[in-house]
MARTOR-87133 format. One record per residue (C-alpha): residue number from 1; residue in one letter; chain; x, y, z. Coordinates in steps of 0.02 Angstrom, whole numbers, always signed. Example, Ala and Ser with C-alpha at 12.3 -4.5 7.8 and 13.67 -1.06 7.14 Angstrom:
2
[vexlo 1, 'a', 'A', [+615, -225, +390]]
[vexlo 2, 's', 'A', [+684, -53, +357]]
//
This chain:
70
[vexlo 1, 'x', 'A', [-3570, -210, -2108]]
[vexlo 2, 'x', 'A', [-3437, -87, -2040]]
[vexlo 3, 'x', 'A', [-3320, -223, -2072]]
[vexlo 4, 'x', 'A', [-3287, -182, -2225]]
[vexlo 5, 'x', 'A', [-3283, -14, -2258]]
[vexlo 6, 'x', 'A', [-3090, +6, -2201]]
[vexlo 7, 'x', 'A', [-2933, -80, -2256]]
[vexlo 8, 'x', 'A', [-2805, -150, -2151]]
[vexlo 9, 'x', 'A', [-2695, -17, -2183]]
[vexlo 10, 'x', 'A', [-2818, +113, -2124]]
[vexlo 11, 'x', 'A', [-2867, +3, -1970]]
[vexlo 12, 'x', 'A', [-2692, -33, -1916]]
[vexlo 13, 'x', 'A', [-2630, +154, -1941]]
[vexlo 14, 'x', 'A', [-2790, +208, -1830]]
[vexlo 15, 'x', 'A', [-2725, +68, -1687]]
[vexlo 16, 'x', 'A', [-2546, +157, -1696]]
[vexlo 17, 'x', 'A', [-2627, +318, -1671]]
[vexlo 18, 'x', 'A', [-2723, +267, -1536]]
[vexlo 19, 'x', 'A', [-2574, +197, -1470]]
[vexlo 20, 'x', 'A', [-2484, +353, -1471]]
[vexlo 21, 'x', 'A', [-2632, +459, -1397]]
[vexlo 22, 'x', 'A', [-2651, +347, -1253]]
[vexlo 23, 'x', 'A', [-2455, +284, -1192]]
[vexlo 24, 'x', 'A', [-2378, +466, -1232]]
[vexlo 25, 'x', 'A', [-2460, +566, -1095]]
[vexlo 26, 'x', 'A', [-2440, +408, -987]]
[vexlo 27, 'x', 'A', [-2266, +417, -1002]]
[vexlo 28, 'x', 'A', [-2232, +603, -949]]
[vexlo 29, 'x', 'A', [-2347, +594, -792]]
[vexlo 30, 'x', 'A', [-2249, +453, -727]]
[vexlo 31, 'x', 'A', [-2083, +526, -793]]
[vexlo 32, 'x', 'A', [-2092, +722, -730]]
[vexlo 33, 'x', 'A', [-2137, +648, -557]]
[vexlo 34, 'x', 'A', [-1966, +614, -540]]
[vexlo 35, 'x', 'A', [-1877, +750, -640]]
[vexlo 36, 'x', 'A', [-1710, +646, -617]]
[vexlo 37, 'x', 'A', [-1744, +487, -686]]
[vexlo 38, 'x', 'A', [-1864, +444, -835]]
[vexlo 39, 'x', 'A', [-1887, +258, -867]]
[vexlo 40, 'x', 'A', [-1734, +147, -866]]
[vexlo 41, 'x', 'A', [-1709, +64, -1039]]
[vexlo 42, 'x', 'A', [-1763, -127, -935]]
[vexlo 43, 'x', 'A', [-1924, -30, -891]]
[vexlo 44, 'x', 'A', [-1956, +27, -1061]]
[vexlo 45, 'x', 'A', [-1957, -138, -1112]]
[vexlo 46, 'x', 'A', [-2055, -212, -1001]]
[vexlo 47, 'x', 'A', [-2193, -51, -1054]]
[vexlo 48, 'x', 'A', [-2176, -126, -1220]]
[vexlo 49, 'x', 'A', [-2214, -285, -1214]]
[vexlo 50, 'x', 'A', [-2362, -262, -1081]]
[vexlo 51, 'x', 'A', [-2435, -153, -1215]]
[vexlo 52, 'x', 'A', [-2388, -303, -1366]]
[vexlo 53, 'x', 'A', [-2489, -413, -1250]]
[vexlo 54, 'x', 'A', [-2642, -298, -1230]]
[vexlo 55, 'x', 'A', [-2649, -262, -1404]]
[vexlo 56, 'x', 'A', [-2646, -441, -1469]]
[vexlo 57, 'x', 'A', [-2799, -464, -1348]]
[vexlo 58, 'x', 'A', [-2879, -339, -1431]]
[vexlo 59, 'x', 'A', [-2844, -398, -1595]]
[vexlo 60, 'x', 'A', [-2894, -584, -1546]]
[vexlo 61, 'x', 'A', [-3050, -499, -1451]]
[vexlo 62, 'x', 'A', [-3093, -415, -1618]]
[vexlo 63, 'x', 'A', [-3052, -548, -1736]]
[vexlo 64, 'x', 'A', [-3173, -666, -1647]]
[vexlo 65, 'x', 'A', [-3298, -535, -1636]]
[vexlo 66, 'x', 'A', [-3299, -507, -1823]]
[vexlo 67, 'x', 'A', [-3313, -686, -1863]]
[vexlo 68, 'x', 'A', [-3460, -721, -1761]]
[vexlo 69, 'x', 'A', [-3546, -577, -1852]]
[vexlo 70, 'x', 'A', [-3494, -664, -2031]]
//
């Protein structure tokens, strides 16, 4: 079972990676369209907890996943 050939450590460094890969180049498109202005600090926040949300449906998505398969 793939399952269990990581540990949590190693699975929840790979989701911050991911993370990183995906949001950073995000970020810079929508922030050199407008060379001014970058995202306000309220905006920012907002980013984050969109992504908090996503990735706890992941994590439930996954979770339920794996315990099927058990």
């Amino acid at each position: 079972m793939p399952w269990r050939l990581c540990t949590v450590k190693q699975v929840e460094e790979l989701k911050s990676l991911i993370s990183v890969i995906f949001w950073v180049p995000v970020y810079y498109r929508v922030r050199f369209k407008d060379r001014n202005s970058g995202f306000t600090q309220l905006q920012r926040i907002a980013v984050g907890l969109v992504i908090s949300i996503f990735a706890m449906l992941a994590a439930g998505t996954l979770e339920l996943v794996r315990l099927r398969e058990v």
